[in-house]
C-alpha positions as CSV (number, residue, x, y, z in Angstrom):
1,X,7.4,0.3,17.6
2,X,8.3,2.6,14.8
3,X,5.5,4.7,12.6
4,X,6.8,4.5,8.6
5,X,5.3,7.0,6.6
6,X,4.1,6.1,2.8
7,X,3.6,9.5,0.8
8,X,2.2,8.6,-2.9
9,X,3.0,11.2,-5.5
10,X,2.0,11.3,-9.1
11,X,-1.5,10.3,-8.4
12,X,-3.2,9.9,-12.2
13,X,-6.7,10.3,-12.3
14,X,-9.2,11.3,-9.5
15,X,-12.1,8.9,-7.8
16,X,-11.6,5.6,-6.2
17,X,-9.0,5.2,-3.7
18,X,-5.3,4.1,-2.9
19,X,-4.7,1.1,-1.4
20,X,-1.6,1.3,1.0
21,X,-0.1,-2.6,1.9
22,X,2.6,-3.2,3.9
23,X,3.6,-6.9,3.2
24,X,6.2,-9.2,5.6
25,X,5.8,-12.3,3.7
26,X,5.3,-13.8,0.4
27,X,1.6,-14.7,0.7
28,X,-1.0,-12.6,-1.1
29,X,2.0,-10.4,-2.4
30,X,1.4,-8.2,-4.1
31,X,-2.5,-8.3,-5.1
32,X,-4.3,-9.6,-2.4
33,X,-4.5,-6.6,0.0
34,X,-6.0,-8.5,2.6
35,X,-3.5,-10.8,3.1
36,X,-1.2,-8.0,4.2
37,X,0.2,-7.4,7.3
38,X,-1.6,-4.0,7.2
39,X,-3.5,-2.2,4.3
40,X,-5.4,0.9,4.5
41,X,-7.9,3.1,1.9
42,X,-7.1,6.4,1.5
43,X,-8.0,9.2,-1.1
44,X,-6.2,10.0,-4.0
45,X,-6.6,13.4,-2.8
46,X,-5.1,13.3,0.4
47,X,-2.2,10.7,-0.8
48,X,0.0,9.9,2.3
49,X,-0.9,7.7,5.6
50,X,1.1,6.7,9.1
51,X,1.4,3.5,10.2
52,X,2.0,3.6,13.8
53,X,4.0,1.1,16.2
54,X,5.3,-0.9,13.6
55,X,7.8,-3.7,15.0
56,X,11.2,-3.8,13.4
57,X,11.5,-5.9,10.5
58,X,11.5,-5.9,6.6
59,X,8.3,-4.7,4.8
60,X,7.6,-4.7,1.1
61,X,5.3,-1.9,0.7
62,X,2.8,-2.1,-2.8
63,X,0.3,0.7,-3.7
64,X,-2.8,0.7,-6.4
65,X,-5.4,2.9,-7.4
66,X,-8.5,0.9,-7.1
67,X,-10.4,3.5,-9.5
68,X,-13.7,1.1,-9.3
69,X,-13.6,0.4,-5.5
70,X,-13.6,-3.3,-5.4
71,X,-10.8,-3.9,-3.6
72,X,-8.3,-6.0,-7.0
73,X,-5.8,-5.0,-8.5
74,X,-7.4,-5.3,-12.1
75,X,-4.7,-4.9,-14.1
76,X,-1.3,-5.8,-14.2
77,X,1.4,-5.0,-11.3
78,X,3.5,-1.6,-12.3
79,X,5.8,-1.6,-9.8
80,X,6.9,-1.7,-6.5
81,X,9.7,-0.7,-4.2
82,X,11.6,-2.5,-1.5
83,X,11.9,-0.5,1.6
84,X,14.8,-0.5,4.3
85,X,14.2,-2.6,7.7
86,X,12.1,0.3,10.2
């Protein structure tokens, strides 16, 4: 496997956390974390994670700041960027 690294920059406000998804199908895209292929927490102060081993493939990769901690995207979708085939 391959390890693809997400680094988050321009993190607005402090609290909560930053959910990372990496996505390699249409279900739950792109607000239902749990239906990802992988998701993680991570601080908004420490804005970067590994996934390791990853097969090859395409992933869609979506991040929110869950200011409130419970795990919904609460308001709407910003954006999100297609990444190449790891």
């Amino acid at each position: 496997g391959h390890d693809f690294t997400v680094e988050v920059t321009e993190v607005t406000g402090k609290g909560g956390d930053l959910i990372i998804s990496l996505f390699t199908r249409s279900e739950g895209f792109p607000d239902q974390p749990a239906k990802a292929a992988h998701s993680v927490k991570i601080s908004p102060e420490r804005p970067s994670h590994t996934f390791s081993k990853l097969p090859p493939g395409k992933y869609v990769v979506v991040v929110f700041h869950d200011r409130n901690k419970d795990g919904k995207v609460n308001k709407s979708f910003v954006a999100w960027k297609r990444t190449p085939p790891v």
